[in-house]
VOGU-3710 file (C-alpha; in Angstrom, 3 decimals, decimal comma):
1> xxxxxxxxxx> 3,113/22,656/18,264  6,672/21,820/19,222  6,731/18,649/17,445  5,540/20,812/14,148  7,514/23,084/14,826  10,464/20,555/14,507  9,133/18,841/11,452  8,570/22,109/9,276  12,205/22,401/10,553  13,912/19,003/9,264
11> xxxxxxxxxx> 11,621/19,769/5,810  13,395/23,389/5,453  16,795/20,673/6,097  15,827/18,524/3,690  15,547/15,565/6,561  12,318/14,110/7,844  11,367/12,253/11,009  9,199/9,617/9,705  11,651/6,863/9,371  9,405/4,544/7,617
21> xxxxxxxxxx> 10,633/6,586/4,124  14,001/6,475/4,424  15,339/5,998/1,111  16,115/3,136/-0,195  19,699/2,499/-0,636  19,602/0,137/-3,278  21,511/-0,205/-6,716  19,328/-0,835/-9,914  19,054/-4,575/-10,197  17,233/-6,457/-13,212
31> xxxxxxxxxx> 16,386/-9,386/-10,635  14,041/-6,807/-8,551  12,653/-5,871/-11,695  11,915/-9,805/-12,721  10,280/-10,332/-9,870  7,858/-7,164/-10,103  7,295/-8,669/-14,041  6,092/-12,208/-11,699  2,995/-10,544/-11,747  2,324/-10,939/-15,349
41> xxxxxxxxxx> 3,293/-14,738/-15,466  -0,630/-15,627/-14,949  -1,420/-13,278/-18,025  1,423/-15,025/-20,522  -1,078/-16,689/-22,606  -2,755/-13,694/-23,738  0,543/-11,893/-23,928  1,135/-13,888/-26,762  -1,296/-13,143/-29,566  -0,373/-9,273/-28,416
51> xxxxxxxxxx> 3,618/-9,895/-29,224  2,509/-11,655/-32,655  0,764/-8,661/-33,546  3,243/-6,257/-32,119  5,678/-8,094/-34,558  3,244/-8,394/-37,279  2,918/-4,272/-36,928  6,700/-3,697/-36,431  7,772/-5,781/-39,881  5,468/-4,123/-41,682
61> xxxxxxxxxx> 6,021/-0,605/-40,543  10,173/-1,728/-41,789  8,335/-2,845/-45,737  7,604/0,561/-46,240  10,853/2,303/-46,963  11,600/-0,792/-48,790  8,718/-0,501/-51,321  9,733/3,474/-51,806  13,433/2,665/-52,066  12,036/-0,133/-54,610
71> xxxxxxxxxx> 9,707/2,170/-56,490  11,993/5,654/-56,578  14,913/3,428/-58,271  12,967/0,909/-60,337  9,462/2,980/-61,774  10,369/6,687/-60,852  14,026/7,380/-62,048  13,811/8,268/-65,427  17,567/6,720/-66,348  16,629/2,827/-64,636
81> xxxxxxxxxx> 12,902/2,775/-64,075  10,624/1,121/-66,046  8,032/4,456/-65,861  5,055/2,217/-65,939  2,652/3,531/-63,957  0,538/0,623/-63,410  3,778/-0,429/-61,269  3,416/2,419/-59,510  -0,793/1,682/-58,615  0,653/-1,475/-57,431
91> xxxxxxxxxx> 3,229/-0,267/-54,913  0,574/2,063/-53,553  -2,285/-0,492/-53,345  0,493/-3,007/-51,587  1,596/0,503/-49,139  -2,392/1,029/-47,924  -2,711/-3,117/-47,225  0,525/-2,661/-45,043  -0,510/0,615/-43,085  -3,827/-0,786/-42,966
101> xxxxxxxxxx> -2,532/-4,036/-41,667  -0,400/-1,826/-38,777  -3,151/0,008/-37,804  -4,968/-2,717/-36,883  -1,916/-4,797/-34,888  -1,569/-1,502/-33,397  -5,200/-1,025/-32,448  -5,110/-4,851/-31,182  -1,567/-4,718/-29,313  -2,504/-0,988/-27,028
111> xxxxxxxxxx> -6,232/-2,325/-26,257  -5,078/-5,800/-25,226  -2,047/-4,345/-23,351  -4,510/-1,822/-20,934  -6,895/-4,716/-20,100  -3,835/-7,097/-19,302  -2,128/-4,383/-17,281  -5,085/-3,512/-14,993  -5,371/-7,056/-14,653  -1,697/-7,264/-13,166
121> xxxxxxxxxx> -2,104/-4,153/-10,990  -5,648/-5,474/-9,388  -3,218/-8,295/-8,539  -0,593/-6,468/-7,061  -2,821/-4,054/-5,165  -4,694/-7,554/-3,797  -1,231/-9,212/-2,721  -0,443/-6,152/-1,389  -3,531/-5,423/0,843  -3,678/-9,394/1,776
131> xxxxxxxxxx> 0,022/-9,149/3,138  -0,968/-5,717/5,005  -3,874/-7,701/6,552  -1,498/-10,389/8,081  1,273/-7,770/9,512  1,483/-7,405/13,005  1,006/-4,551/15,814  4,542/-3,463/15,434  4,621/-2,720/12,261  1,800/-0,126/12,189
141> xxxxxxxxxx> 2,791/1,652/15,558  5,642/2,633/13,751  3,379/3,872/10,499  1,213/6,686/10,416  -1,716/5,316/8,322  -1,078/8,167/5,312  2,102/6,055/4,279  0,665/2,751/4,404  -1,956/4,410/2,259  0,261/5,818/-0,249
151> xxxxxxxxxx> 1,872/1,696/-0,980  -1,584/0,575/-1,740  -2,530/3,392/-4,201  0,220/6,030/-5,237  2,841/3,916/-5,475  0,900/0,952/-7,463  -0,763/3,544/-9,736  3,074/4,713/-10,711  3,304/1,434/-11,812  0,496/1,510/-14,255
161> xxxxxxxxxx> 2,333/3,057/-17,377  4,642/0,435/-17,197  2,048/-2,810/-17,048  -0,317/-1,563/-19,493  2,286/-0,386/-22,530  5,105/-0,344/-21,020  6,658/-4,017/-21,236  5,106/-4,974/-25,262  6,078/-1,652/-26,261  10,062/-2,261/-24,887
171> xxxxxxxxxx> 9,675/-5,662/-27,106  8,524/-3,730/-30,009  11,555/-0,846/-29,891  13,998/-3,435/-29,158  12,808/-5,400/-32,361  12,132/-2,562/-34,613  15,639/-1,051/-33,701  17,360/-4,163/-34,296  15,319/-4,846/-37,688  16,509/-1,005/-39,001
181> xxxxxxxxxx> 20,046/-1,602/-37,760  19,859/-4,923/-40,004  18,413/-2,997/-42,817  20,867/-0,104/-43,024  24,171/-1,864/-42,156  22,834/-4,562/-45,109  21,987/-1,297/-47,974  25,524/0,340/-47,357  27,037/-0,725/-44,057  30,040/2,318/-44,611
191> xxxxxxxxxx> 27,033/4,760/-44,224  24,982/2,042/-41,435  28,608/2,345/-39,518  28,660/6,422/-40,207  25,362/7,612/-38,895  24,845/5,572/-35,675  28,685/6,919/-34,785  26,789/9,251/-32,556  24,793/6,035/-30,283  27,702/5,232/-28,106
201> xxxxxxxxxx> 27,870/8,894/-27,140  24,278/9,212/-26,102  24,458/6,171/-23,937  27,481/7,230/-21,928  25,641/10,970/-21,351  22,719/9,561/-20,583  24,000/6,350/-18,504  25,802/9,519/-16,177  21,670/10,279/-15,120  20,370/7,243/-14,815
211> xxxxxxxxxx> 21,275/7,031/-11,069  20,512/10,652/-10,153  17,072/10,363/-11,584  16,341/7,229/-9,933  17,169/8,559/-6,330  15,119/11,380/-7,350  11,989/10,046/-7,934  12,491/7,977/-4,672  12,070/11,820/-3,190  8,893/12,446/-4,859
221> xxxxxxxxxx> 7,626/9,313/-3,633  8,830/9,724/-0,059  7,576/13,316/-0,068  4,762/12,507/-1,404  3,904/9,612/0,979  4,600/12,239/4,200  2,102/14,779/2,448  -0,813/11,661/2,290  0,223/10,933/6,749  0,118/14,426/7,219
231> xxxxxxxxxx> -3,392/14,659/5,413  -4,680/12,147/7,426  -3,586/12,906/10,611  -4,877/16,501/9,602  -8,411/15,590/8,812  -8,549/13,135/12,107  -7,359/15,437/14,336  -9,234/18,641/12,944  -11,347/18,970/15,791  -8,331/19,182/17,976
241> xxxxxxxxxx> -6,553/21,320/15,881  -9,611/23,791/15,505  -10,372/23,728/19,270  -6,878/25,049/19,727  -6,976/27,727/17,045  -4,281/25,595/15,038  -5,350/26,664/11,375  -2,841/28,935/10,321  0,270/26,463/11,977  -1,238/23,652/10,216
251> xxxxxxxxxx> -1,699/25,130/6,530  1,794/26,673/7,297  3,417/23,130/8,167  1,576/21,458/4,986  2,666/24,603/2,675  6,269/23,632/3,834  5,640/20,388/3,231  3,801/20,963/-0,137  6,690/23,275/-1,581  9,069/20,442/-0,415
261> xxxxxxxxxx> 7,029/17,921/-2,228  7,003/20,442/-5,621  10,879/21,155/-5,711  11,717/17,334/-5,687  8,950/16,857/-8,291  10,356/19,753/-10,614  13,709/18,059/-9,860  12,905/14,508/-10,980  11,137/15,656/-14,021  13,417/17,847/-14,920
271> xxxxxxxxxx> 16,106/15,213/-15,137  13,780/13,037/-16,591  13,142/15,208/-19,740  16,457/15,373/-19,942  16,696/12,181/-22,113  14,464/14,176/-24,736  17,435/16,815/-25,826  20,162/14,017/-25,514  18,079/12,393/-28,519  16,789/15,134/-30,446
281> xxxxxxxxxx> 20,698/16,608/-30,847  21,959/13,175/-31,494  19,491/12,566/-34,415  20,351/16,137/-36,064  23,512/14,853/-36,332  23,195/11,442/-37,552  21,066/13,378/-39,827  23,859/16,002/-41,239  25,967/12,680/-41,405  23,756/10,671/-43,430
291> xxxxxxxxxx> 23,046/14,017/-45,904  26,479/15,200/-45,869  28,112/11,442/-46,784  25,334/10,206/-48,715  25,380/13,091/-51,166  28,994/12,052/-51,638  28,133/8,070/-52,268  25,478/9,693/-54,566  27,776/11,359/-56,787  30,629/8,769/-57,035
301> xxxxxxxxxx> 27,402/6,664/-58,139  27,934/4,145/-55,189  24,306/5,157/-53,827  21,101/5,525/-55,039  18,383/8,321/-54,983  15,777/6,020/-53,323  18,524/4,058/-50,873  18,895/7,650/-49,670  15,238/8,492/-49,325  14,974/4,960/-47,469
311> xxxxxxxxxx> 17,642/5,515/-45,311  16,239/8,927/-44,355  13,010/7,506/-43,813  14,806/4,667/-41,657  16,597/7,246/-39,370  13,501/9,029/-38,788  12,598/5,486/-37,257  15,467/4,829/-35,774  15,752/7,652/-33,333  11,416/6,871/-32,645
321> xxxxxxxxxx> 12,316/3,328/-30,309  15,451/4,970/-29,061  13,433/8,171/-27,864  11,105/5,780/-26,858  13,415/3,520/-24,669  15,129/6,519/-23,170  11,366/7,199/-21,985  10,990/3,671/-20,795  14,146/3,693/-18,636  12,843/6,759/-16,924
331> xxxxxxxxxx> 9,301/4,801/-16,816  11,806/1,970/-15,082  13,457/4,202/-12,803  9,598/5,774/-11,811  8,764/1,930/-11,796  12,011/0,813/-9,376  11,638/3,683/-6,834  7,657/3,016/-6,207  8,541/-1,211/-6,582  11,374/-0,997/-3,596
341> xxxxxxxxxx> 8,778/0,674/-1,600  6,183/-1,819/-2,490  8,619/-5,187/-1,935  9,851/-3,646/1,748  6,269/-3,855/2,576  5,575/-7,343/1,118  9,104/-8,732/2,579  7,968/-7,596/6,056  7,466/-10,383/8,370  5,170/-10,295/10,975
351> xxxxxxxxxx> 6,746/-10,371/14,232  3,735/-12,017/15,545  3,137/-15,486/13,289  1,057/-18,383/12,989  2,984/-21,420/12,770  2,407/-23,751/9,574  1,820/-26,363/12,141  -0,943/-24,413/14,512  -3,928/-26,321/15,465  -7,354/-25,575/15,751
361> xxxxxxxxxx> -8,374/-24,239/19,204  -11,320/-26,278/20,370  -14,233/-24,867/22,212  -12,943/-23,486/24,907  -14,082/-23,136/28,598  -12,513/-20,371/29,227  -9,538/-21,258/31,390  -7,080/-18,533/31,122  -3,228/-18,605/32,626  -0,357/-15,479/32,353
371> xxxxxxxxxx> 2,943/-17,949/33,388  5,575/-15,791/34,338  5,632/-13,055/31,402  8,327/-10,709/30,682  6,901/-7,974/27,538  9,139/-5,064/25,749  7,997/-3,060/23,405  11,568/-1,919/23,008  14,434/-4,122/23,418  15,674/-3,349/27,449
381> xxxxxxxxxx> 12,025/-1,508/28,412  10,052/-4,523/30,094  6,633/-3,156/29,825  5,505/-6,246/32,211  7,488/-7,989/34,403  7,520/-11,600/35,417  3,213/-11,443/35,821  1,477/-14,713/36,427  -2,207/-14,985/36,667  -4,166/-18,118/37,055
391> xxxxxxxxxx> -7,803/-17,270/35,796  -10,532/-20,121/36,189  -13,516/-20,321/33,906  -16,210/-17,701/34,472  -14,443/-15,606/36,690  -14,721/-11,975/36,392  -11,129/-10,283/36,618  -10,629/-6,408/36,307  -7,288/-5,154/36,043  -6,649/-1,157/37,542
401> xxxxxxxxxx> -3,621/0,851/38,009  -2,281/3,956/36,467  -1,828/4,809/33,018  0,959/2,678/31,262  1,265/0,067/34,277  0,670/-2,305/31,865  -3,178/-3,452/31,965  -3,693/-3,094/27,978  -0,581/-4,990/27,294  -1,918/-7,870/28,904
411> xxxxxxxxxx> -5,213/-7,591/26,734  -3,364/-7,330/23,755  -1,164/-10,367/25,129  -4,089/-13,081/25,400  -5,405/-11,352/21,707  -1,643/-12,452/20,868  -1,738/-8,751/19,066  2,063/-9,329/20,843  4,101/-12,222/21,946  5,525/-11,984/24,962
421> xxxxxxxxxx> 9,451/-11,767/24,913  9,244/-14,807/28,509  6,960/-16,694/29,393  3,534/-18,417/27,847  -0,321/-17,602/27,961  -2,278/-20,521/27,927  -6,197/-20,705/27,437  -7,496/-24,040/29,085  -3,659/-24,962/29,412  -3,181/-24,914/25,698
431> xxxxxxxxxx> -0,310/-22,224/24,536  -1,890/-19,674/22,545  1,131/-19,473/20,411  0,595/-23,007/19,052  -2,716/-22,180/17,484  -4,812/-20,520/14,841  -5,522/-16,592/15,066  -8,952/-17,521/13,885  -9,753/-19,893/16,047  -8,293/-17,929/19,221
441> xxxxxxxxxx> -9,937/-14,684/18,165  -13,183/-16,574/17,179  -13,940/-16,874/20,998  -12,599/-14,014/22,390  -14,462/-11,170/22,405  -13,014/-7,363/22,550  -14,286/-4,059/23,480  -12,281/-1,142/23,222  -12,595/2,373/24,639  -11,671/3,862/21,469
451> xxxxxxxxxx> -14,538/2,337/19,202  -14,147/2,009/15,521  -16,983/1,635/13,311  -17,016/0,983/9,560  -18,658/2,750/6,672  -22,153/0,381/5,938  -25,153/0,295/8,042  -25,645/0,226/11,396  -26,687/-3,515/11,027  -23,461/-4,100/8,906
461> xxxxxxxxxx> -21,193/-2,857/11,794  -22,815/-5,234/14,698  -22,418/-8,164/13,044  -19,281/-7,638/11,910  -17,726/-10,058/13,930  -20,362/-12,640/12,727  -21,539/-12,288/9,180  -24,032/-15,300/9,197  -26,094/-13,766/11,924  -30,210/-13,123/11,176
471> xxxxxxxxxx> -31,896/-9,643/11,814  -33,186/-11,118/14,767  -30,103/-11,942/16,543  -28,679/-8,558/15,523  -31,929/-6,798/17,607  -31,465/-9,164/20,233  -27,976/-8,343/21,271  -28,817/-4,149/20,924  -31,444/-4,851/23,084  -29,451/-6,537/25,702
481> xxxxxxxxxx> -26,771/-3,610/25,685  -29,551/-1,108/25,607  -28,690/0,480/21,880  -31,992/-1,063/20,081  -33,806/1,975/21,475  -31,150/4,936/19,976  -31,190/2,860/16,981  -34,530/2,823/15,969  -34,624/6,415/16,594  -32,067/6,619/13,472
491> xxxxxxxxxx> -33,766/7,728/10,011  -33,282/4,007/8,460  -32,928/2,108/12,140  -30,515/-1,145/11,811  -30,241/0,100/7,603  -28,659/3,314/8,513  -25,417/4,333/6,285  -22,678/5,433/8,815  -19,646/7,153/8,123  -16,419/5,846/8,243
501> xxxxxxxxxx> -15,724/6,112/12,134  -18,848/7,055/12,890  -19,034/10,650/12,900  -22,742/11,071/12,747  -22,821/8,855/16,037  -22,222/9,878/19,711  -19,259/8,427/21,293  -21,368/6,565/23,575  -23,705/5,108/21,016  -20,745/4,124/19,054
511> xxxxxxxxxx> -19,588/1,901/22,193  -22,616/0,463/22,452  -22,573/-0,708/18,958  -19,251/-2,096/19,908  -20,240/-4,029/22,972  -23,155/-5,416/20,695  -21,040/-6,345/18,146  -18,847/-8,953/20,462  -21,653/-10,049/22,335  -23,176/-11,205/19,126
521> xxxxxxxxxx> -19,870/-13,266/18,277  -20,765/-14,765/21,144  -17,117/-14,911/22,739  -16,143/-17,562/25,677  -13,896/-14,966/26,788  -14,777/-11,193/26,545  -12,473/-8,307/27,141  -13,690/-5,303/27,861  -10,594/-2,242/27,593  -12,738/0,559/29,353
531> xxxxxxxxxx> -15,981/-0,106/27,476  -17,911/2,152/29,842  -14,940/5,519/29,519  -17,921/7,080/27,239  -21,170/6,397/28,790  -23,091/8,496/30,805  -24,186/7,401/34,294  -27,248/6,087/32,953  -26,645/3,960/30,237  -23,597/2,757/32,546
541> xxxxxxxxxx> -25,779/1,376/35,050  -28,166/0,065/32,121  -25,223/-2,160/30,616  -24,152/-3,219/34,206  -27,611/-4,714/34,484  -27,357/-6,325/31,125  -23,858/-7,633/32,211  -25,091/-9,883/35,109  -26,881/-12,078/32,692  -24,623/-11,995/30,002
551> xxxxxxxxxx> -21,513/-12,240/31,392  -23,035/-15,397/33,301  -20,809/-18,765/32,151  -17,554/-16,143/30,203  -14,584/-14,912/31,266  -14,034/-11,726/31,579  -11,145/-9,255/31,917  -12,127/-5,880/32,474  -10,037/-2,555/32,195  -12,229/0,369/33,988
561> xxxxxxxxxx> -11,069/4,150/35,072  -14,124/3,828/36,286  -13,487/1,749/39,285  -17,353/1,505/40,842  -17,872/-0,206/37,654  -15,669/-3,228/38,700  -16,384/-3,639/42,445  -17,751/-6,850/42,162  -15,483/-8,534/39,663  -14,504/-12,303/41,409
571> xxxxxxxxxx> -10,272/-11,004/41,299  -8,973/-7,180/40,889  -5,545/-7,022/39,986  -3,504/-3,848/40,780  -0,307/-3,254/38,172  1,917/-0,795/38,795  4,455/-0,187/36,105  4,303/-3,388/34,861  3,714/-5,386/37,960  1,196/-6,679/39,811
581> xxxxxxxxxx> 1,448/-4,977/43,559  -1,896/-5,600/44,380  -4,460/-8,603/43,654  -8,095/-9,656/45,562  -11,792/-8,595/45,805  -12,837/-5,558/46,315  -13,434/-5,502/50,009  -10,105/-7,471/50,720  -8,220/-4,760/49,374  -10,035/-1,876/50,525
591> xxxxxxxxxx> -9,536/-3,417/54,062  -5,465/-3,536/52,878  -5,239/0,091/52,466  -2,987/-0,218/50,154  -2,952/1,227/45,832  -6,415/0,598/45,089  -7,626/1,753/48,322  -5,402/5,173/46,986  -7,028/4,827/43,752  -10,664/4,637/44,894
601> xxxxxxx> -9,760/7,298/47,646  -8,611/9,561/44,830  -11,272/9,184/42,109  -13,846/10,354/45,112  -12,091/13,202/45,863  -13,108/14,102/42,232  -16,175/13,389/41,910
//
């Protein structure tokens, strides 16, 4: 609990340990926002009947105070009207075609907008899972899954507001502001001039929160991420934390976490309705203005009756796109925070890449060669040090030592899950690094200890690794690795639904569905990262049977605790931090006496 402890700690401090979240020091930058509006390039063609309507809507929602203006001064006023009311029928009839004509633009632009919008945020979430899918090892062991999480969802869906209404409706403020501005300065521009005095002064209060409230909601997002890694690490550790009588601590931590996540929410929003007042006190008095100085054009008969009804009417519209733009910078700001977020995962590089150039790995025999490699997982840590290992096809190799000497490395090495910082690893003397990742990981096979199985069926999750294969191939390979009989005991046998991980699954049977799942790939080369850690005695000595035969013609590189299970691999190779001290058959180095005659000599002692 010390490492909660800590956290609820740096939360109380307003300073987190998940470094991935740091905030984003970045200024607001209209070529960051150009390239998140890429996204709707594909969509511009049917953009463009949605900004003819939008227009079509916007002119003739500006017609309207022109027809009252028109009918209060030339039918209504008893002094220069004409009083006939058939006039009057007219302007009405012409009034209903025009709202009537907006309500269907309207209609047309917000229904069009949505579909386009989920179109461009399907995209975005696709690029965005597609560029996950190529990152390497690094990147994630730095991640807690929650925040990777939180880019593909959260901070996409904060996006949404601004895809589906957002961009027309900035088109249609900007152009019904401008069209009013040209209206009123062209009916009296003294008055135009007099009642938008107040503009300037709006933008230079609200211009002072633009920045505040954009670093704010960059809090609620990073809060908000740490509350989705926290949530899963919660739920995927709750046996753990319930074995340990953990409850309380843990609801404590996420309440801390929770409140944390609230106050920076009631901040941002709080600044963000902040824009509302600004505009509500600037209208009243561009209203008072226009009253209190058109009642005096008015009466020195400069002004009309119905110009000042219009221009009313045309304030009342004015202050609408303004309100409305001060909401769409905040919907920008919302928008900028989540898209900074989003573009520092897509500008990630994988530190592990396939060159443009890579060629296609052949069939392979199997030949497998460690020249001389030198691995850090931090800069000045060599987690392997200058190991060579000459493996010839169909050998059996098992690699043993202590925990973090360094025998999973070199798995993850010839998976080229890493490159090594020195050296090269060659598979029948072809550099690993100067081919595909799908034709590399096509023939090499991969069995971990920790077993992960997918939500689907249990057939689903065998053939994972080979989606073309037949129901009889699938029964095949259970029933070489002993897991046919388990599964048929299942309610729907190989058409089982499973759980993501598993759950409903022993640990055991879930490795066996694992070693199934790369035998039926088929692999050249099969690894095998303490496949057995889970399996009782039984099963063990099942699978070791099955191994004889299938093992006959591949390589194989085996990582065992386990080490009875490896005593007749061809070559055992003994790393101790990092290097190999050790290497031979069994017998040769039992006669040595040296670490793996320890190592055996120890694991008997407890057994």
């Amino acid at each position: 609990m010390a490492k909660k402890a800590n956290v609820e700690e740096t939360i109380k401090n307003d300073r987190f340990i998940y470094t991935d979240d740091d905030a984003i020091e970045k200024s607001f930058n209209w070529e960051q926002l150009s390239r998140l509006f890429t996204y709707m390039k594909p969509y511009k063609r049917e953009l463009i009947p949605v900004i003819i309507m939008m227009v079509i809507g916007t002119l003739t929602k500006l017609g309207v105070p022109l027809l009252i203006f028109y009918g209060i001064d030339h039918v209504i006023d008893p002094k220069k009207g004409s009083g006939v009311i058939s006039d009057l029928w007219l302007l009405g009839a012409i009034m209903l075609g025009m709202y009537l004509i907006q309500l269907f633009a309207t209609q047309y632009r917000i229904r069009n907008t949505n579909i386009i919008g989920q179109k461009v945020l399907y995209d975005l979430r696709t690029h965005i899972f597609t560029h996950i899918q190529k990152l390497s090892f690094r990147f994630f062991d730095k991640r807690p899954a929650g925040s990777v999480l939180v880019r593909v969802t959260n901070d996409v869906n904060a996006l949404q507001d601004l895809f589906t209404n957002g961009v027309v409706n900035l088109l249609m403020d900007i152009v019904q502001l401008v069209g009013i501005v040209v209206i009123l300065l062209a009916i009296n521009i003294k008055l135009g001039l007099a009642v938008m005095i107040t503009v300037p002064l709006m933008f230079i209060v609200s211009t002072s929160l633009r920045k505040r409230i954009r670093f704010a909601w960059q809090d609620v997002r990073m809060k908000n991420s740490r509350i989705n890694s926290h949530l899963n690490e919660s739920i995927q550790g709750m046996k753990v934390t319930q074995a340990y009588v953990q409850e309380e601590n843990n609801i404590k931590f996420f309440k801390n976490m929770n409140a944390s996540n609230l106050k920076s929410w009631n901040k941002a929003s709080a600044m963000n309705q902040a824009f509302g007042p600004i505009i509500e006190i600037t209208s009243a008095i561009g209203t008072c203005i226009l009253f209190w100085y058109g009642t005096h054009l008015i009466q020195n008969e400069v002004f009309t009756v119905g110009m000042l009804v219009a221009y009313a009417s045309y304030m009342s519209n004015f202050w609408e796109p303004i309100n409305r733009l001060g909401q769409m910078y905040s919907q920008l700001l919302i928008a900028m925070a989540s898209s900074e977020r989003i573009f520092e995962f897509i500008d990630e590089e994988p530190n592990v890449a396939q060159k443009t150039e890579a060629a296609v790995l052949p069939h392979i025999e199997g030949n497998v060669k460690f020249d001389n490699i030198v691995f850090e997982y931090e800069p000045g840590r060599p987690a392997l040090k200058n190991i060579s290992i000459n493996v010839k096809a169909g050998q059996s190799i098992a690699l043993v030592g202590h925990t973090g000497s360094g025998k999973s490395t070199i798995i993850n090495l010839l998976c080229r899950f890493y490159d090594p910082v020195q050296g090269r690893v060659l598979i029948d003397d072809t550099d690993i690094r100067d081919i595909t990742f799908e034709s590399l990981r096509t023939q090499v096979g991969l069995v971990m200890q920790d077993t992960f199985i997918f939500s689907g069926t249990i057939k689903d999750n065998i053939r994972y690794g080979r989606l073309d294969a037949t129901h009889d191939q699938i029964v095949k390979v259970a029933q070489a690795v002993n897991a046919h009989d388990f599964i048929m005991s299942l309610p729907d046998g190989y058409d089982t639904q499973v759980e993501e991980r598993g759950n409903m699954l022993s640990m055991g049977q879930r490795q066996l569905l694992s070693f199934a799942r790369a035998l039926l790939s088929d692999p050249k080369i099969l690894i095998l990262d303490e496949a057995t850690a889970s399996i009782d005695t039984d099963t063990e000595l099942k699978i070791q049977a099955a191994l004889k035969v299938l093992l006959k013609g591949r390589t194989s590189f085996m990582i065992a605790h386990r080490l009875s299970t490896i005593r007749h691999a061809d070559d055992i190779i003994v790393l101790d931090h990092g290097q190999i001290v050790e290497q031979g058959n069994h017998q040769r180095l039992m006669n040595e006496k040296g670490v793996y005659y320890g190592l055996i000599q120890a694991q008997y002692r407890f057994l």
